[in-house]
N, C-alpha and C positions, 0 to 999 in steps of 0.2 A: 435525452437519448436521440441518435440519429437512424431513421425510418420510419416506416408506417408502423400504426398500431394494428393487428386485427381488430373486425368487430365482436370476435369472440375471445374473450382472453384466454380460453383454454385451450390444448388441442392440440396443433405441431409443436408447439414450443415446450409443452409439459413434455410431451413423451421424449421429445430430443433430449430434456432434465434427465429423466429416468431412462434413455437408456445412454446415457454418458456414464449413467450412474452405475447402471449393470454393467459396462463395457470396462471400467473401475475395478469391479469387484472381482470377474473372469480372467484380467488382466495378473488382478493380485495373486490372485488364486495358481495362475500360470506359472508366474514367475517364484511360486512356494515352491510348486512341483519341479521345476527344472533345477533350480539352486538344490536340488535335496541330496544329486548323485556327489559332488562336491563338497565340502564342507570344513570349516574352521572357527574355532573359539580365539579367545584373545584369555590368556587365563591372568595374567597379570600387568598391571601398569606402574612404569615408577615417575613421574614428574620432579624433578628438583629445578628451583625456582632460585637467580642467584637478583637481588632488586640492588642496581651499582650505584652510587650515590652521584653520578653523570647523569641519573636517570633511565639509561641503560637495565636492559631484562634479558638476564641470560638466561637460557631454557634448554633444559638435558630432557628426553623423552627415552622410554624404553620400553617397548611392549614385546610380551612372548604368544608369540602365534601358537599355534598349535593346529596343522592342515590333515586332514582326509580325503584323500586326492592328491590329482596335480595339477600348480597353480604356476601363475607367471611371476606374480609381486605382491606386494604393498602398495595401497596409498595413503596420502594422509593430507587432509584441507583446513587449510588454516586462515578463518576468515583475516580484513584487514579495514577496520573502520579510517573514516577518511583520516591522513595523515601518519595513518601506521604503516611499518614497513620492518620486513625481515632481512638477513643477512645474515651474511658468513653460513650456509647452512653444512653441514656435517653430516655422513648417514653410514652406519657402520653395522656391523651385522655377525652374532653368536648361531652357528649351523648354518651358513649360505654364504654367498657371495652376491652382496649388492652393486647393482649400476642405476645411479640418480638422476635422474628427468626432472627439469622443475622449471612453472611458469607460473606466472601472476597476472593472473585475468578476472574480469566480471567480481572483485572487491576478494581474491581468494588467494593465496600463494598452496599450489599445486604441489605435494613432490609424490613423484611415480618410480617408485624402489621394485627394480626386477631385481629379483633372486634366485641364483643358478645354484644347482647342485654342486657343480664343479668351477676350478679358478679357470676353467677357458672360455664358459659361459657358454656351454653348450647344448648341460642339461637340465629341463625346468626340475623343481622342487617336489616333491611327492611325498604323503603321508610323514613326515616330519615336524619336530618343534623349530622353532625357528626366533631366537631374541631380536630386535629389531631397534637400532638406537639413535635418533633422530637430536643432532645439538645445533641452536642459532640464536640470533641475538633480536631484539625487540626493540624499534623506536617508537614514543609518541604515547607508550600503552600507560607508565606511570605518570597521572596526575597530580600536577602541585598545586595546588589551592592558596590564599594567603593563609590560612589558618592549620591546613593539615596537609602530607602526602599522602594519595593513595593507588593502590591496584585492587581493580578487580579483573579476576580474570578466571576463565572457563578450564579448569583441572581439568573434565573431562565433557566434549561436547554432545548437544543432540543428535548430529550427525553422523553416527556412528553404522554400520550395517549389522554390527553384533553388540551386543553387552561385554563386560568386562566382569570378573569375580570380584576383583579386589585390586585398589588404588594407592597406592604409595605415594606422599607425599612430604618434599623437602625444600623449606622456605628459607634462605638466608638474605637476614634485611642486611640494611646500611648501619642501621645504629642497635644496640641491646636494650634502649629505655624508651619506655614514649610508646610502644608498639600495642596495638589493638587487632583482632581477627575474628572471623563470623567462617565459616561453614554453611553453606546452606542449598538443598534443602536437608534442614537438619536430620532427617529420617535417614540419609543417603552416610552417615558419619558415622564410622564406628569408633573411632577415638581419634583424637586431636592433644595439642599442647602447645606450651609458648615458653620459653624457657631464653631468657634476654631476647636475642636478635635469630632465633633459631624457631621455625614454627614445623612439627611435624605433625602429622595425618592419615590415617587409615581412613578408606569407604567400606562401607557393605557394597553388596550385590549392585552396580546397576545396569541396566540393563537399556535395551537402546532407545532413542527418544527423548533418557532423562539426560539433567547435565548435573552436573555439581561444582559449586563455583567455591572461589575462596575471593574476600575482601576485606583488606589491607589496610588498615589506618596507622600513619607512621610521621612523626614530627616534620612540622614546613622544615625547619632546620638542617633537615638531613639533608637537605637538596640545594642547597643556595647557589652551587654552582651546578644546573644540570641540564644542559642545551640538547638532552636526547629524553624529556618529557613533555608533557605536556600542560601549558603554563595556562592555569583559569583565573583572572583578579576579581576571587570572589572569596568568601568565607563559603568552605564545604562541609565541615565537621556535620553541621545540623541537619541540613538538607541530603547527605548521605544517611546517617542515620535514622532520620524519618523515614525515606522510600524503603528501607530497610526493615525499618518497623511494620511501612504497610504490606509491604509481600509477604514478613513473616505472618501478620494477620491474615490476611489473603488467603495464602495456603492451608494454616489453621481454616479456616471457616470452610473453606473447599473440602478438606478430607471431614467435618464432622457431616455432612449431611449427601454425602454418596447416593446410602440408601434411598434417600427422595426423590433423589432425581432422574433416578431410571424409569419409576412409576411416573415421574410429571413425562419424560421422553418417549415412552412409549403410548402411552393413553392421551395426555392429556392435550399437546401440544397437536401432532396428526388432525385429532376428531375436531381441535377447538376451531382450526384453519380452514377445516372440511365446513365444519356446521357455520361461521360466519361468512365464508363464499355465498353457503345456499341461501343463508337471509336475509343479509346485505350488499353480496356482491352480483345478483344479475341486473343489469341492466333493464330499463323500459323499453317496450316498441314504442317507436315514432314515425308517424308519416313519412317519410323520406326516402329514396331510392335514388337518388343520385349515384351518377356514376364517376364524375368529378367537378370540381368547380373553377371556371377559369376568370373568376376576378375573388379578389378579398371579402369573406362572406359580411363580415362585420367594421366598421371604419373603427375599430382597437387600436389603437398604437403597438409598435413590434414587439414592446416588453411585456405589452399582457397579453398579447397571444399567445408568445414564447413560454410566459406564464402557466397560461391556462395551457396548453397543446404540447410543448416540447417535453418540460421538464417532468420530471417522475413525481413529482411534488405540487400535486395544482395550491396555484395561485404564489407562487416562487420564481420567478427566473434564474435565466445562467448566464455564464458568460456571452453565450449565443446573444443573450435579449438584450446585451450590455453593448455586443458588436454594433446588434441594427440598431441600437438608439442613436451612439454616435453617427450611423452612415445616413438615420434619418434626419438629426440634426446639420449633416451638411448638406443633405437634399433640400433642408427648411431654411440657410443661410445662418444656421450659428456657427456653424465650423466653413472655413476654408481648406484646402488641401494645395498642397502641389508637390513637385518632386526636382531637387537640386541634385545635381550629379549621384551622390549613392545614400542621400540622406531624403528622407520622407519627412515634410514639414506638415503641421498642420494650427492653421491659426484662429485664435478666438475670435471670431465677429461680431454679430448681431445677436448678444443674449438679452436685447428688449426684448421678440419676439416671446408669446403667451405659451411658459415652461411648465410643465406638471414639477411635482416636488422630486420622480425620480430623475426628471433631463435638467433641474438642476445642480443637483450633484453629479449627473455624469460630466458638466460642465464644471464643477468649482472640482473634481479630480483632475479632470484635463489641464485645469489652469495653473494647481497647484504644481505639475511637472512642468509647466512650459517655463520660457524665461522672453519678457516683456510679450506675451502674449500668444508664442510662438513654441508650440511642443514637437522639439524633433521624436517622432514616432520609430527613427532606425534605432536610437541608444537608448529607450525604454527598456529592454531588458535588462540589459547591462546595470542600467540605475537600479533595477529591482534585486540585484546582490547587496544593495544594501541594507542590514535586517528594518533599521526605522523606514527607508522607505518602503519596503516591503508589508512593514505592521500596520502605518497607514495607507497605504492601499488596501489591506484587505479589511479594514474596520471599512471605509467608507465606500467600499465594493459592498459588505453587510449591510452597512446603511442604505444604500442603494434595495436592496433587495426587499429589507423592509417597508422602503418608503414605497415603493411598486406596492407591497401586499398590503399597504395600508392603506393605502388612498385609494385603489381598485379593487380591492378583494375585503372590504369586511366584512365582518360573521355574517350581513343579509345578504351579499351577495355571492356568500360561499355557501352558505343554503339554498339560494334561488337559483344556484346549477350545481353543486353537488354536495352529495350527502357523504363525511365521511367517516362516520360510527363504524362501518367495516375496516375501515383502514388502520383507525385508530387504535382497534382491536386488535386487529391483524399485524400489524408493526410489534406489539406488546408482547404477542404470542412467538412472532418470529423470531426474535430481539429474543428471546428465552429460549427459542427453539436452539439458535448457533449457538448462545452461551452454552447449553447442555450438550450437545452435540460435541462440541470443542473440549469439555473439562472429562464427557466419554471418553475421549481418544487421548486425551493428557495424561488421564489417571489410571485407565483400564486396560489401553491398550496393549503396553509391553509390563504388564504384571505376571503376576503366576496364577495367578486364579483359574480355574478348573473353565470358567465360561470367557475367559478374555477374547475370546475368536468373536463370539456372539454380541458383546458388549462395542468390541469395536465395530462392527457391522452395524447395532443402533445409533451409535455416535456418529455412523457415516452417513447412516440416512437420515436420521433427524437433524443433524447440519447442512445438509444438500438441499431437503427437503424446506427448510426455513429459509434459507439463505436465497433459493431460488423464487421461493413464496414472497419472500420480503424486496427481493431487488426487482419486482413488479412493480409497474404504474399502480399511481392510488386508485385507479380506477378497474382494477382487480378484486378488489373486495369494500372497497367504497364504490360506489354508483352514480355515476350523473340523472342529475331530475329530467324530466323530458325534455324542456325549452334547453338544458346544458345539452344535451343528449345531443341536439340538434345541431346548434351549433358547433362539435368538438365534430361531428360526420362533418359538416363544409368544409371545417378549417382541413380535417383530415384529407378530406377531397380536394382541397384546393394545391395540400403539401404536392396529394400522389401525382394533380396535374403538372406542378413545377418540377417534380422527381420524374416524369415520364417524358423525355423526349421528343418521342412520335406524339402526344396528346399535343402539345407546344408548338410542332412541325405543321400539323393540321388546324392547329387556331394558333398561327404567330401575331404578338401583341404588334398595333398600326405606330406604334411610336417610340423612343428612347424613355422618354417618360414614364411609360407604363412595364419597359424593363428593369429600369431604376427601382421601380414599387417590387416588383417580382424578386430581383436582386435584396433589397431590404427585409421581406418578409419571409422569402429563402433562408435569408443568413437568422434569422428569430425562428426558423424551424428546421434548421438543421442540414438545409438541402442546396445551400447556396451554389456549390460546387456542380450539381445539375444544371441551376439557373445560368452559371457560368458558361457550361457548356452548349446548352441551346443557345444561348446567345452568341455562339462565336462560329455557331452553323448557321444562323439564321442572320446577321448584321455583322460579316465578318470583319468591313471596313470602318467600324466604330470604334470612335476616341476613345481611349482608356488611360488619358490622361488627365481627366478631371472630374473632381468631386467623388460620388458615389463610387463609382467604376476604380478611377484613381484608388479609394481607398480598400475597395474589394481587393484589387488586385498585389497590392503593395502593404496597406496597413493592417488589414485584419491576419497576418501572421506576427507581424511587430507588434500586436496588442495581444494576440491571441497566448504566444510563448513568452511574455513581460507577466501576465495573466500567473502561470502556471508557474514562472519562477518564481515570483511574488509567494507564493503559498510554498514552493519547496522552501525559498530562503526563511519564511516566518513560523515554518513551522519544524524548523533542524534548531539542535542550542546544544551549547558546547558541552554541558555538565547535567543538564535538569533532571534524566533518569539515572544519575548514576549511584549506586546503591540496590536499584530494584532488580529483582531474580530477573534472572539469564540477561542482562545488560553489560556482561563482561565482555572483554577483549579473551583473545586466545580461541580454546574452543574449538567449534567446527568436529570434524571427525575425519573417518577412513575406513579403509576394509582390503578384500584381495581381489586380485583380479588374474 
């Protein structure tokens, strides 16, 4: 995390929690009362589904409004996972007169249906039913596996602003044998059937929040020619099925035990966070009054101060501690740097020099992207779209991380500065706090129960409440020993010197040298961008074409965003969730406006 810590960890930043959280609830509360002079149900849905053996999904939509007041339109959002794409869309309309508005932004195809009373488009809609029939075509959404074709896709999505009564559904496959269908969640179903290549479907009640998906298991066969799906070379039958089976489990297990989890959500979770604060999370006094410190308190290397100080996890580093190892190994002559017209080179030197075990993996990762010894750092990201190289970089980026906690941090020296029986506590209870929090709002929220207002109200707070308890430093309900106590105040003090301008202004460092050190342990705490800046007040006419500087100012964005697509690209896959609830295409929702 980038900033100071307080020395107290309680205080402005709880109350800013809780009153985000009030400001939430007033909010909601607001927007009950004003939506109330207005009003409309959606009483009926008919979806017919046509799946074309091109791989093509043609899609008929038809909802009946039904307004109290008077309103402008319809809308209706239709997400689009990468690759997918809409067309031809159609928009027709039983009591009004429709004009369609439609865009595709932020992964969504928008369409914005106003509706006049009259064909001149003069006068809005008022107190009327209104049918509404939305027809277009779908690329990319059915999947051919080598083993099976399939769809899943969202009949009717979360995003809805009202519920619906009841669901109509009409599926026409490609072929009449071979066909397999799920419903799910099954409670949401009031009758289905499969009858050759023809699947129809009724819903109960749902109401807004849930979705209810249908998925499609249909012969590889049917598709052999079909350039408008989605081609995976992998056998899916099994692996659909299983994710299938665990969400149907899932859900099972969620609805038996409800009743438990209100009493763990109100009692147990609050007091348990409360009472491990008080007896494991204050802190010791220690002699110390510093008001900052302007040289390095401890001769640490960047990763384990970064370690200890940065990160929200003592004795872990981050990418941060990854930066300044490298820009300390080129301070130290294992890296070279320079810069060729719009390419950033960086070369392997001197890895005789005395290596801990994490600067030599940061070294044998460097080496394995370079070619004869030579890592251009501008095409690093680029290399990182590809998922192998993507998978090991981030195994031996873990490796890395390990090797740091293991060589610097074991269990005596993670006792000899901090204790963390609170945290370990406190994660366990947080960690349960948002699961319950979250399956409140899932399960209680838009039910019919006499107390659903109230339920959701605990699921908000007991998820806010955890969430904001847990995404604390360990050192919120774990405790540093006095001698840790000690040193984390220097290091802190030393961060707020390099974060403070005017402190830097009034004691500027007598040499390049001791900027470089400033610059390196900056970028291991998060503030490197300060150090940048005093230095460009303070030595304005310094080279910033070599080594350290060089790579502040040119490399650590080319490492930094390689970093980050690295873990986008390794952690996306073409097929792995498909099967599991609400992982379908279509979906999304709508309302009036």
């Amino acid at each position: 995390m980038d900033g100071n810590y307080s020395d107290k960890p309680f205080g402005k930043n709880l109350k800013k929690g809780f009153l985000t959280l009030a400001l939430f609830l007033i909010l909601f509360s607001t927007i009950a009362v004003v939506s109330a002079d207005d009003s409309y149900s959606i009483s009926h849905a008919d979806i017919d589904l046509d799946v074309l053996t091109n791989g093509l999904l043609h899609v008929r939509e038809a909802y009946d409004y039904n307004f109290d007041g008077t309103f402008n339109g319809v809308y209706r959002d239709i997400p689009l996972k990468e690759g997918e794409s809409i067309s031809n869309v159609k928009v027709s309309a039983d009591g009004a007169y429709p004009v369609l508005q439609q865009t595709t932004e932020n992964g969504k195809h928008h369409l914005k249906i106003y509706l006049y009373a009259d064909k001149a488009h003069t006068k809005k809609i008022s107190d009327c039913s209104v049918t509404v029939y939305i027809e277009y075509q779908m690329k990319n959404v059915v999947t051919v596996f080598n083993d099976v074709g399939a769809l899943q896709y969202k009949l009717w999505g979360e995003e809805w602003d009202v519920g619906v009564d009841e669901v109509s559904v009409h599926v026409s496959l490609a072929n009449n044998t071979g066909n397999e269908y799920y419903l799910n969640p099954e409670d949401l179903t009031y009758s289905s059937s499969l009858n050759g290549s023809e699947i129809n479907a009724r819903s109960n009640y749902i109401s807004n929040g849930k979705f209810w998906e249908l998925l499609v298991l249909m012969p590889a066969g049917d598709f052999t020619s079909s350039p408008y799906a989605k081609h995976v070379n992998e056998d899916g039958r099994e692996m659909i099925l299983k994710n299938l089976k665990d969400s149907i489990n899932s859900n099972n297990f969620w609805n038996s035990v409800t009743s438990i989890l209100e009493a763990l959500a109100l009692v147990f979770v609050p007091f348990s966070l409360i009472g491990i604060y008080f007896k494991y999370g204050r802190e010791p006094k220690v002699d110390y009054d510093g008001i900052y410190e302007r040289e390095p308190p401890t001769n640490d290397s960047p990763a384990v101060v970064n370690a200890m100080i940065d990160n929200s996890t003592f004795g872990e580093p981050n990418i941060r501690g990854f930066e300044a190892t490298i820009m300390d190994l080129i301070d130290r002559g294992a890296f070279s740097i320079k810069k060729e017209n719009e390419d950033l080179l960086l070369t392997i030197e001197d890895t005789s020099i005395n290596l801990d075990m994490g600067e030599k993996i940061v070294v044998n990762i460097l080496s394995h992207f370079a070619n004869n010894g030579v890592l251009n750092l501008s095409g690093l990201k680029q290399r990182m779209k590809s998922k192998d190289n993507a998978e090991w970089f981030i195994n031996n980026f873990n490796d890395w991380k390990k090797a740091v906690e293991n060589e610097y941090f074991t269990d005596e020296v993670k006792n000899r500065y901090f204790n963390d029986t609170g945290t370990t506590l406190a994660n366990l209870i947080g960690l349960l706090g948002i699961g319950l929090g979250v399956v409140f709002v899932l399960i209680f929220m838009f039910t019919d129960f006499s107390r659903s207002f109230e339920l959701f109200i605990i699921g908000i707070i007991v998820a806010a409440v955890s969430y904001f308890m847990l995404s604390r430093r360990d050192d919120i309900f774990g405790k540093w020993t006095e001698e840790g106590r000690l040193i984390y105040l220097k290091w802190t003090n030393f961060k707020k010197f390099l974060k403070d301008n005017s402190l830097i202004n009034e004691h500027p460092p007598e040499s390049i040298v001791i900027w470089k050190k400033y610059l390196i342990y900056g970028t291991s705490l998060g503030v490197a961008k300060s150090v940048e800046k005093a230095m460009n007040l303070q030595v304005p006419d310094v080279s910033m074409n070599e080594g350290v500087l060089l790579y502040h100012y040119y490399g650590y964005n080319c490492f930094y965003h390689s970093y980050y697509r690295a873990y986008s690209t390794n952690s996306s896959s073409g097929s792995g969730g498909f099967g599991s609830f609400g992982g379908g295409s279509g979906g999304g929702g709508g309302g009036a406006f």
